[in-house]
C-alpha positions as CSV (number, residue, x, y, z in Angstrom):
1,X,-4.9,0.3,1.6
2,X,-7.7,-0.8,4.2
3,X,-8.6,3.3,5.4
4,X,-9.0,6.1,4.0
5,X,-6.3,9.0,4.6
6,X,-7.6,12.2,5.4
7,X,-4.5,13.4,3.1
8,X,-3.5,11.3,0.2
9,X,0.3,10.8,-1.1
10,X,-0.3,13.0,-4.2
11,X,0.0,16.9,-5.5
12,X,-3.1,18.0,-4.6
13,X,-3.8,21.4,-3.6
14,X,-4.6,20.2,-0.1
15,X,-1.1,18.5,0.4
16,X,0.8,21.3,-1.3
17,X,-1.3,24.2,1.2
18,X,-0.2,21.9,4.3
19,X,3.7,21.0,3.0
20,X,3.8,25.0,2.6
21,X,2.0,26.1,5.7
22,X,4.5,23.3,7.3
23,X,7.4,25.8,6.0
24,X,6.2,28.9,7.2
25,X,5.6,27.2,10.5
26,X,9.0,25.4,11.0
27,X,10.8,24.0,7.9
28,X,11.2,20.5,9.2
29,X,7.2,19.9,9.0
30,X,7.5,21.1,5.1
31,X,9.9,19.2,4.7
32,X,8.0,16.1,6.6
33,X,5.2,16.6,4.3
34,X,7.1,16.9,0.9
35,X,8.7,13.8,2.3
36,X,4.8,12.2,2.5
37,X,3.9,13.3,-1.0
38,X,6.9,12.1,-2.6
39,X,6.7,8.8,-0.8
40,X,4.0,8.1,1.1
41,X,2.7,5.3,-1.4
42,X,5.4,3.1,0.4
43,X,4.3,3.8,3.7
44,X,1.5,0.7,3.5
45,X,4.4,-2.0,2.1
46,X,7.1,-0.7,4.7
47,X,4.2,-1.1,7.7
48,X,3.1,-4.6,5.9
49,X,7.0,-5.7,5.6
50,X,7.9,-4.5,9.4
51,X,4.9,-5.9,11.0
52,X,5.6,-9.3,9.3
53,X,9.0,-8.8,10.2
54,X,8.7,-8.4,14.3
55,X,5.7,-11.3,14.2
56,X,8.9,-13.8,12.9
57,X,11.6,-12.2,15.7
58,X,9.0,-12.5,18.3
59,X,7.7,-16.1,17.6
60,X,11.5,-17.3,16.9
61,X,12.4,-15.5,20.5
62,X,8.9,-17.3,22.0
63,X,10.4,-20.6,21.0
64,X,13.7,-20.3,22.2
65,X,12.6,-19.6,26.2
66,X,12.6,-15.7,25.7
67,X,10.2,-14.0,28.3
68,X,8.7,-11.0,26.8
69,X,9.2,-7.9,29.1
70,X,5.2,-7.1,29.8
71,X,3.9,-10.3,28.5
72,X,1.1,-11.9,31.2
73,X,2.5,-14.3,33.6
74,X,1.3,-17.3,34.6
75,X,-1.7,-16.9,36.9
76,X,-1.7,-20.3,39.0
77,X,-5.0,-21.3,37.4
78,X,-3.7,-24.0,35.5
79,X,-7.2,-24.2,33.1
80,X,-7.5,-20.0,32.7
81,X,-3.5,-20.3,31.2
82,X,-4.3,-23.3,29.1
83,X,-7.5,-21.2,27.4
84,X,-5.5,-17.5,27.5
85,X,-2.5,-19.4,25.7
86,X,-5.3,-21.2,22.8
87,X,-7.4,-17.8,22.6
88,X,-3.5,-16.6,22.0
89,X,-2.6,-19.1,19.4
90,X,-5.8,-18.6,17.5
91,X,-5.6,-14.8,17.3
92,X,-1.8,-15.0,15.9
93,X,-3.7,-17.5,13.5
94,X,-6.1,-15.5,12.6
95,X,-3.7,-12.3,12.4
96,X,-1.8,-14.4,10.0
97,X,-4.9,-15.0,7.8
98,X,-6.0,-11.5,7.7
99,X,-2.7,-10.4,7.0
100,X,-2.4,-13.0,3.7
101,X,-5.6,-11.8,2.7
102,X,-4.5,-7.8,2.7
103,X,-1.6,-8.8,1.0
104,X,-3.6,-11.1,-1.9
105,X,-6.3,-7.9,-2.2
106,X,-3.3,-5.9,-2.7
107,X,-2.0,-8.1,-5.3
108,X,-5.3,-8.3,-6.6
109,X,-6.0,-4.2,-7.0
110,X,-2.6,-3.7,-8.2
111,X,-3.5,-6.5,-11.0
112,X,-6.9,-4.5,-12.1
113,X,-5.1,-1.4,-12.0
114,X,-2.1,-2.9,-14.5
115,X,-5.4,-4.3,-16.7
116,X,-6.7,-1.1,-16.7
117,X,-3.7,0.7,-17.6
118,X,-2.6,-1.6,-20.3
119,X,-6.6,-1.5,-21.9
120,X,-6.5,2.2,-22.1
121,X,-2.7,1.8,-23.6
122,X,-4.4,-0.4,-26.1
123,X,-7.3,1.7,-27.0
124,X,-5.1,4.9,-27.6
125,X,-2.6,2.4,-29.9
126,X,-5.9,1.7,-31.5
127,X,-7.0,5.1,-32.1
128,X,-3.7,6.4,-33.0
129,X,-3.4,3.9,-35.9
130,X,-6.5,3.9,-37.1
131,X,-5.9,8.0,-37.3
132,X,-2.7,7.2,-39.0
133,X,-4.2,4.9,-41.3
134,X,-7.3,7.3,-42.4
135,X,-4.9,9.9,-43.0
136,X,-2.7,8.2,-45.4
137,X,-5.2,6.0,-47.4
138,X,-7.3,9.0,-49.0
139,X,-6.2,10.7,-52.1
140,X,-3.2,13.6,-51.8
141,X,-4.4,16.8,-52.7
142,X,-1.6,19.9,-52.9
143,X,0.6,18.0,-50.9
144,X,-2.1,17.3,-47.7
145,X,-4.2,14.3,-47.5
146,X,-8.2,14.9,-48.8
């Protein structure tokens, strides 16, 4: 996620005040809201998937002649269209560059989070049989461990 949502996807008192204040109000903003918490953490991958989605269909319809509804015509200055449509170019270019490089951080995040998860998975494993193993190795006294 590049900002910071004033609400968060999660059960949090805040999000579970608004999704019932939302029901006293008019049930379809509850219901809006327990739609949010339940799935809001897919809201950043559907955005990431349909922006990437409509930058294809629009640069497959530039190349095959289609004029874009409210897209700039050309302005008769021959050398102001040749720089507009380079300054154009190199923006998609660089839209494309910042988008590969959300999507790598994202990768990247969900890695460390995984790592993290599977090191505090470890630790507990650790701890559990190391209990397990202190308990059974000392001497058995009235049926209990000493």
């Amino acid at each position: 996620m590049t900002s910071q949502a004033l609400i968060r996807p999660a059960w949090t008192p805040v999000t579970i005040a608004v999704m019932v204040g939302g029901f006293f109000v008019w049930w379809p903003l509850g219901l809006a809201m327990l739609a949010y918490i339940l799935w809001g953490e897919r809201l950043e991958g559907f955005k990431r998937d349909v922006n990437t989605t409509t930058d294809k269909f629009m640069s497959s319809m530039k190349r095959s002649g289609f004029k874009q509804p409210f897209a700039a015509e050309r302005t008769g200055n021959v050398a102001f269209d040749d720089w507009r449509d380079t300054e154009l170019r190199r923006l998609d270019e660089e839209r494309r560059r910042l988008n590969e490089a959300a999507a790598e951080f994202e990768a990247y995040a969900r890695e460390l989070r995984r790592a993290k998860d599977q090191e505090e998975f470890d630790r507990f494993m650790r701890d559990r049989r190391s209990r397990e193993s202190g308990r059974n190795d000392g001497p058995i006294v009235d049926g209990h461990p000493a």
